[in-house]
VMD Tcl script that draws the C-alpha trace (Angstrom):
set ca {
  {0.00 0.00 0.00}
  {0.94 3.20 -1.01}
  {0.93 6.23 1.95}
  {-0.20 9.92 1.85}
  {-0.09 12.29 4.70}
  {-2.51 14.81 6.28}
  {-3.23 16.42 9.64}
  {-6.78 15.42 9.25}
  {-8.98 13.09 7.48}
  {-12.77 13.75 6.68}
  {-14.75 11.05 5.92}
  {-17.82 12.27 3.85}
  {-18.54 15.03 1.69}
  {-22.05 16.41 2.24}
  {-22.66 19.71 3.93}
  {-21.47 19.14 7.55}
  {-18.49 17.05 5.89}
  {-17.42 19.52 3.23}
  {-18.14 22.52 6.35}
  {-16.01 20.52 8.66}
  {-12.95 20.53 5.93}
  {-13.13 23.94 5.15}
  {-13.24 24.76 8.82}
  {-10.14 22.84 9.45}
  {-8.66 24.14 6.51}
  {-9.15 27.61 7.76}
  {-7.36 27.09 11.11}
  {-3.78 26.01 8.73}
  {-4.53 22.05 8.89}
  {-3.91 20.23 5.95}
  {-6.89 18.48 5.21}
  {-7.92 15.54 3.24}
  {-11.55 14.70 2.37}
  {-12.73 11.45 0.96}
  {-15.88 10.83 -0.67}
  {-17.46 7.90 -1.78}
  {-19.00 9.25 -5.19}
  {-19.13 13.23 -5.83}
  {-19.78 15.74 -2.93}
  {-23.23 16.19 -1.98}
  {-24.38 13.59 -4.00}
  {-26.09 11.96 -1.13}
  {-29.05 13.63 1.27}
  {-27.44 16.99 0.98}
  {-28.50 17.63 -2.34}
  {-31.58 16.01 -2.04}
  {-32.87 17.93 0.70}
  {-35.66 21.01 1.14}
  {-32.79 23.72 2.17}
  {-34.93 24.92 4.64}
  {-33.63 26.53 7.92}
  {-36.38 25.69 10.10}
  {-35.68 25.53 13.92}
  {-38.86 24.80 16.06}
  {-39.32 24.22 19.64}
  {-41.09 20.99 20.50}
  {-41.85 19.43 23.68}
  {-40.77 16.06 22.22}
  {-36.98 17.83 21.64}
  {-34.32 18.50 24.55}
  {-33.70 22.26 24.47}
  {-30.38 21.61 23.55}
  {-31.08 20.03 20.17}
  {-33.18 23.70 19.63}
  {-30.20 25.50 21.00}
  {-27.76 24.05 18.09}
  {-30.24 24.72 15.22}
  {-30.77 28.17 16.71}
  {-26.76 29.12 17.52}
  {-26.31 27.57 13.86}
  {-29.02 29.81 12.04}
  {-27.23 32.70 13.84}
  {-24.17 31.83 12.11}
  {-25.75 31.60 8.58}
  {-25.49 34.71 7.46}
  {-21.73 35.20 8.14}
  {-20.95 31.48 6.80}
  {-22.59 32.57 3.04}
  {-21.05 35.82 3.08}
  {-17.32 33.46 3.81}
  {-18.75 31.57 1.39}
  {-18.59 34.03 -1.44}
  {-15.53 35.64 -0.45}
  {-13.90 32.50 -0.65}
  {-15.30 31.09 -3.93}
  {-16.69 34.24 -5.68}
  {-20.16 32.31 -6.12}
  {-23.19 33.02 -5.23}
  {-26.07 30.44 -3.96}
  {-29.67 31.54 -3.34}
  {-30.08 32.39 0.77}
  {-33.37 33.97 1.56}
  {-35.27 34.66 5.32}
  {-38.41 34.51 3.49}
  {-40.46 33.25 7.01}
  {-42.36 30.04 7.23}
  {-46.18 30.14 7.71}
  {-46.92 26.52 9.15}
  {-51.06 26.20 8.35}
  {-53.78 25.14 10.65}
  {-56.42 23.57 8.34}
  {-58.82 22.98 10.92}
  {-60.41 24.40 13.98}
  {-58.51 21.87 16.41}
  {-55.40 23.16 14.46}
  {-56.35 26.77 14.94}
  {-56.92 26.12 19.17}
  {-53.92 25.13 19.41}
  {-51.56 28.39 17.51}
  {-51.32 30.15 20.71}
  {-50.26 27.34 23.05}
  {-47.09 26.57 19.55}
  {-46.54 30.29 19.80}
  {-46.14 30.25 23.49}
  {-43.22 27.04 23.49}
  {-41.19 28.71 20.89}
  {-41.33 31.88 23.14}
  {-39.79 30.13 25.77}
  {-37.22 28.36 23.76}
  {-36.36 31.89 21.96}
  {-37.95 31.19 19.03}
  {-39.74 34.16 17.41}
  {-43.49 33.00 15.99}
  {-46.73 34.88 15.50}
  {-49.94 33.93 15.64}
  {-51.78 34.44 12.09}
  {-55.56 34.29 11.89}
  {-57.43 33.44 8.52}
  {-57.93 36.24 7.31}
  {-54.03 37.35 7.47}
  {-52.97 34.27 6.47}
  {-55.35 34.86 3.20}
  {-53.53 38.99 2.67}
  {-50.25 37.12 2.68}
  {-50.47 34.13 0.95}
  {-53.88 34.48 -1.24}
  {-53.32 31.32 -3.89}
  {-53.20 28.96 -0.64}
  {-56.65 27.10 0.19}
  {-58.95 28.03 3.13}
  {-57.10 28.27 6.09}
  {-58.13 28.61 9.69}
  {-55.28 30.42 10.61}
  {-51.12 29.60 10.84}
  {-48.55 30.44 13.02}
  {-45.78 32.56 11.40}
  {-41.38 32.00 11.80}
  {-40.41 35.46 10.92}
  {-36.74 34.08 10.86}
  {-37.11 31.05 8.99}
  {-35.01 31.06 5.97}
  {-34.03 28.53 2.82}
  {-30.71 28.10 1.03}
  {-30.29 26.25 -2.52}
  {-28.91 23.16 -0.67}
  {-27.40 21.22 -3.72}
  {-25.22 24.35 -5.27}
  {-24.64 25.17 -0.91}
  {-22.68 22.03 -0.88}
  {-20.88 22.50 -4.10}
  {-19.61 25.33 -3.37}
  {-18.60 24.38 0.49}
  {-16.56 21.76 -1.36}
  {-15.14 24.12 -3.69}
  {-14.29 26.30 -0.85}
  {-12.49 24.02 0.99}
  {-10.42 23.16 -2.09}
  {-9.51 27.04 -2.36}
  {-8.22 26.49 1.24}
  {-6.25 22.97 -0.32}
  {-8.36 20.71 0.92}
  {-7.60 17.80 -0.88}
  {-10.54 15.81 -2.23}
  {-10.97 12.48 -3.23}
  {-14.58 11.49 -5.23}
  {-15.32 8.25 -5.87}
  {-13.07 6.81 -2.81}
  {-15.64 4.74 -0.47}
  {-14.10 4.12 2.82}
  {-13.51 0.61 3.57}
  {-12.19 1.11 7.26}
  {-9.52 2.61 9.82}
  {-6.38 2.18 10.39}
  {-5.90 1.51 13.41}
  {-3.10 0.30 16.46}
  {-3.97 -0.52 20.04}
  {-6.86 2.01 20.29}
  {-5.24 4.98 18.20}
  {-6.29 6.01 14.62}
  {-3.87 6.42 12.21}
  {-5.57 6.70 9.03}
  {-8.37 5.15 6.65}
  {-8.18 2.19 4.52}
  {-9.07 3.01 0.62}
  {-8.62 -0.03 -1.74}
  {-5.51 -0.62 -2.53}
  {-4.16 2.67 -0.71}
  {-3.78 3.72 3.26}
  {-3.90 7.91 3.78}
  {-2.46 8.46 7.44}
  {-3.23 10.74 9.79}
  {-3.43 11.70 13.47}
  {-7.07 12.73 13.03}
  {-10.25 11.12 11.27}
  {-13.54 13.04 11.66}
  {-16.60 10.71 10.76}
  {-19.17 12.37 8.56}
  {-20.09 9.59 6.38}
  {-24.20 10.23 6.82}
  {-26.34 7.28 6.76}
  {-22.83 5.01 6.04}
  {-20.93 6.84 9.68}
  {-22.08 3.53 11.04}
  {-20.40 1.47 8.92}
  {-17.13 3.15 8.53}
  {-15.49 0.61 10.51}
  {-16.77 -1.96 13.42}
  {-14.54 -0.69 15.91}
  {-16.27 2.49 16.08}
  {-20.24 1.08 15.50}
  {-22.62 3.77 15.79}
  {-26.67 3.62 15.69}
  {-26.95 5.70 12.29}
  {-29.35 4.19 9.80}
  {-30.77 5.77 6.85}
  {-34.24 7.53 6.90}
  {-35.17 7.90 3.02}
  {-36.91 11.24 1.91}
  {-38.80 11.31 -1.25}
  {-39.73 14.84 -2.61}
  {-40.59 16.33 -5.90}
  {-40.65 19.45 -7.57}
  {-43.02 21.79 -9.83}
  {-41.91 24.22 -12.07}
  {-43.88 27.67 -11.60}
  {-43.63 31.39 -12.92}
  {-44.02 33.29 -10.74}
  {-43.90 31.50 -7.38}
  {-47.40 30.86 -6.26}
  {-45.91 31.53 -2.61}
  {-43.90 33.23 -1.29}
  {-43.16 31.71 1.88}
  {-41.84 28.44 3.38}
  {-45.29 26.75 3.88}
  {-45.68 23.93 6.27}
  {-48.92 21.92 6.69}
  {-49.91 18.32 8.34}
  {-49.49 17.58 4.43}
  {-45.58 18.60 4.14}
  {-43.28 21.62 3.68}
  {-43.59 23.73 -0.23}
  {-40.79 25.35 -0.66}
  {-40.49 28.27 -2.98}
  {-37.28 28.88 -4.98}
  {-36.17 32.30 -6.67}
  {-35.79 31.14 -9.99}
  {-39.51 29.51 -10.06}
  {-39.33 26.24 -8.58}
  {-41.92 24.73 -5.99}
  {-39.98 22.03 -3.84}
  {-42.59 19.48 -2.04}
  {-41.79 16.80 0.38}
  {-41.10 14.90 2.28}
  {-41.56 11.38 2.99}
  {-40.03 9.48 5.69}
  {-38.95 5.91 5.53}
  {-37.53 3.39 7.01}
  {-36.31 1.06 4.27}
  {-32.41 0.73 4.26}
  {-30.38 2.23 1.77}
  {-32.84 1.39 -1.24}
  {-33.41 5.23 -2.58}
  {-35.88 4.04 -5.23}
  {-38.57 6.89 -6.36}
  {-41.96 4.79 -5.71}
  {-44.91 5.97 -7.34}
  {-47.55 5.90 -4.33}
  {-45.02 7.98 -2.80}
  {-45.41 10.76 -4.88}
  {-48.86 10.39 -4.91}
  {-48.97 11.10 -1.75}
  {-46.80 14.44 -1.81}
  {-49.22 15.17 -4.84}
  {-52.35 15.03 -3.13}
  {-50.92 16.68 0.21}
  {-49.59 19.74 -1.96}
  {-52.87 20.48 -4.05}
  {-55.16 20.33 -0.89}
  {-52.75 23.40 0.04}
  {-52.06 24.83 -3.29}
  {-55.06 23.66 -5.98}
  {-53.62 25.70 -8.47}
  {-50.19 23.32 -8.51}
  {-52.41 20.33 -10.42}
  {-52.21 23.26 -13.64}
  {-48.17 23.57 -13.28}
  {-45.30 21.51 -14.43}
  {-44.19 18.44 -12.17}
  {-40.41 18.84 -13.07}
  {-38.59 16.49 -11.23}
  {-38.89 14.21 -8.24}
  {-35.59 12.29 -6.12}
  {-35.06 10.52 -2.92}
  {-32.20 10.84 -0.61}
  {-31.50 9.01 2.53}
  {-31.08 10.90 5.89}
  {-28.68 9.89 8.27}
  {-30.63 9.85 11.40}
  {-29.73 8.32 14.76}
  {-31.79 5.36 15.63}
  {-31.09 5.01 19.27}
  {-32.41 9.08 20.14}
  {-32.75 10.71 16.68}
  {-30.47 13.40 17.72}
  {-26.90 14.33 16.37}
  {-23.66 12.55 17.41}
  {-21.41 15.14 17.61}
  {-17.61 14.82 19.32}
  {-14.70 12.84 19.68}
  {-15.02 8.90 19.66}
  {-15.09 7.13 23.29}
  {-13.13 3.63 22.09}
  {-10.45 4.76 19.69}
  {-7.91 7.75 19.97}
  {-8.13 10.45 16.85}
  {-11.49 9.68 15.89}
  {-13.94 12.34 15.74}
  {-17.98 11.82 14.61}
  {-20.37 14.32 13.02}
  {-23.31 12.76 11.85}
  {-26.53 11.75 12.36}
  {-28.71 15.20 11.62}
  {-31.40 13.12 10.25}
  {-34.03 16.14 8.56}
  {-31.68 19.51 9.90}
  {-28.24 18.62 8.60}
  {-28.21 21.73 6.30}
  {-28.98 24.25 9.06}
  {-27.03 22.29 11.54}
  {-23.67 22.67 9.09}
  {-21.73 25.98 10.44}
  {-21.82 24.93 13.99}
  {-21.43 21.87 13.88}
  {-18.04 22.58 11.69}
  {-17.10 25.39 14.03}
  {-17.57 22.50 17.36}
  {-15.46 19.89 15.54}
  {-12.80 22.14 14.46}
  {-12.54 23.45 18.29}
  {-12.50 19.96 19.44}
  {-9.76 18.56 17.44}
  {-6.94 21.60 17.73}
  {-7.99 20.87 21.68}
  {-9.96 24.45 22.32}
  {-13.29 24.82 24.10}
  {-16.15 24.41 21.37}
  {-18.60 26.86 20.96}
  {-21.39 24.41 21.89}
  {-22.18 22.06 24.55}
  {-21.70 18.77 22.72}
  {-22.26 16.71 26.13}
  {-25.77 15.83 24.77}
  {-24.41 14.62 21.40}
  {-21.16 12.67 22.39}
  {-20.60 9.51 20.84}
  {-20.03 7.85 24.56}
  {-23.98 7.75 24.93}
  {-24.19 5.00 23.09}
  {-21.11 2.93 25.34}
  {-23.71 0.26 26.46}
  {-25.11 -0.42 23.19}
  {-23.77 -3.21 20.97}
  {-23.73 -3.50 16.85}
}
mol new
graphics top color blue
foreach p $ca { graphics top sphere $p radius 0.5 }
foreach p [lrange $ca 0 end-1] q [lrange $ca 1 end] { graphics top cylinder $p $q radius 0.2 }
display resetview
């Protein structure tokens, strides 16, 4: 086997991969980033690219805490973004207006409005008749609460141009390179296996998405993929102009005229087939919002598959608890674009030994120390 050197190793090149890189890169690391077939080719690409935190009594506060501390840092990390590639990718606070369609729906608004209050979370409580003055092609609605902050990013040409970021920074990038495994001696990592080829280094960070728990038994983690089916009209103008959220899914309205709609969520291994009844579904949720979609182009539809954590569904974030070197990031299930800058910014701080910007105690790979694979 032939040998190459780097400081760090990043396994994975989606959005919190590709961040991570360029973070490190920033900081004077030399950086190498392997990825199994082209960056963001995966569930990066094939998400919403919306920037949605909400509070939910379901969630710990410090899952809402991340999303919020990383929407904070979302404006800074596009405006890096361009400085450091001279390309631009659609970022717009456009608000979310999630719809009550029916009464029970409607009692409830003030109660939502009230928990994202307390978890710092602006929201407003709409009534039908403002909900009609803002968004007048949508069907009756009873009313909606209203994310003034909410905000969507062209995720697909986001990750691109991470990558080609962290490349200006020389990052070195490897596509098409799956991952067999780590090197490894006594309980140190010193690199990652490739076929026929071993790159060393003191430091591997794990962002392989829905394949982090696979990268190498040693370091099992509960990660299995969640797959997302969505689709996509084409419409001139916009029929909305918000993020709109319903029992029936998320529409998600692009600058250039296209209507994202999704998503489902399934549990069916890493098949990311498009299945007709799917679709169907997403069809017949988006016209009982939007009637006037069944007159528009359906332009494309795609499924990804979401890394998400089976054991809590929440992030795994921080250094490994069996082997040495080895760092995870992964597991962001549905908010891996939003979760991207700090997530990058916590790793980064982790590995050069500083304090990180965000409690990662609830995210720490040792939570899962009496589990087995």
């Amino acid at each position: 086997m032939s040998a190459k050197t780097s400081d760090v190793i990043v396994v994975g090149g989606g959005i919190i991969g590709g961040s991570i890189a360029w973070e490190l890169a920033g900081h004077g690391l030399q950086v190498t980033l392997i990825e199994r077939d082209r960056p963001g080719a995966g569930a990066s690409s094939a998400a919403a690219g919306i920037l949605i935190p909400e509070a939910d009594p379901a969630r710990p506060p410090e899952i809402i805490d991340l999303y919020q501390r990383s929407l904070c840092l979302y404006g800074d990390f596009m405006a890096q973004l361009l400085e450091d590639t001279g390309l631009s990718v659609e970022y717009r606070v456009t608000g979310r207006l999630l719809l009550a369609l029916d009464a029970a729906e409607a009692s409830s608004l003030e109660q939502d409005r009230q928990i994202q209050h307390d978890a710092g979370i602006r929201a407003e409580v709409w009534d039908a008749a403002a909900v009609r003055a803002a968004e007048p092609a949508l069907t009756a609605a009873t009313g909606g609460l209203f994310f003034p902050d909410h905000a969507l990013v062209d995720n697909a040409r986001l990750t691109a141009n991470v990558a080609m970021a962290a490349a200006r920074r020389g990052v070195t990038i490897l596509t098409g390179r799956p991952a067999l495994g780590l090197h490894v001696r006594h309980d140190r990592v010193l690199g990652v296996e490739l076929a026929g080829e071993r790159i060393a280094a003191d430091v591997v960070v794990n962002a392989a998405g829905s394949w982090a728990g696979l990268l190498d038994a040693r370091a099992w983690l509960p990660v299995a993929p969640a797959k997302g089916q969505m689709l996509a009209f084409e419409t001139r103008p916009p029929p909305v102009q918000h993020i709109i959220g319903s029992r029936h899914g998320v529409l998600v309205p692009r600058a250039a005229g296209r209507l994202l709609c999704g998503a489902t969520v399934e549990d069916v291994g890493y098949d990311a087939t498009v299945t007709a009844g799917a679709i169907e579904g997403l069809l017949r949720g988006a016209f009982a919002v939007l009637p006037a979609l069944r007159d528009c182009r359906l332009e494309s539809v795609w499924a990804g598959l979401r890394p998400r954590c089976t054991a809590d569904e929440l992030p795994i974030i921080g250094p490994d608890h069996r082997l040495r070197g080895l760092y995870h990031a992964t597991g962001h299930f549905k908010m891996g674009i939003i979760s991207a800058p700090i997530t990058a910014q916590a790793i980064a701080a982790v590995v050069m030994g500083r304090e990180s910007p965000l409690s990662l105690a609830p995210f720490a790979p040792g939570r899962f120390a009496t589990l087995s694979s």
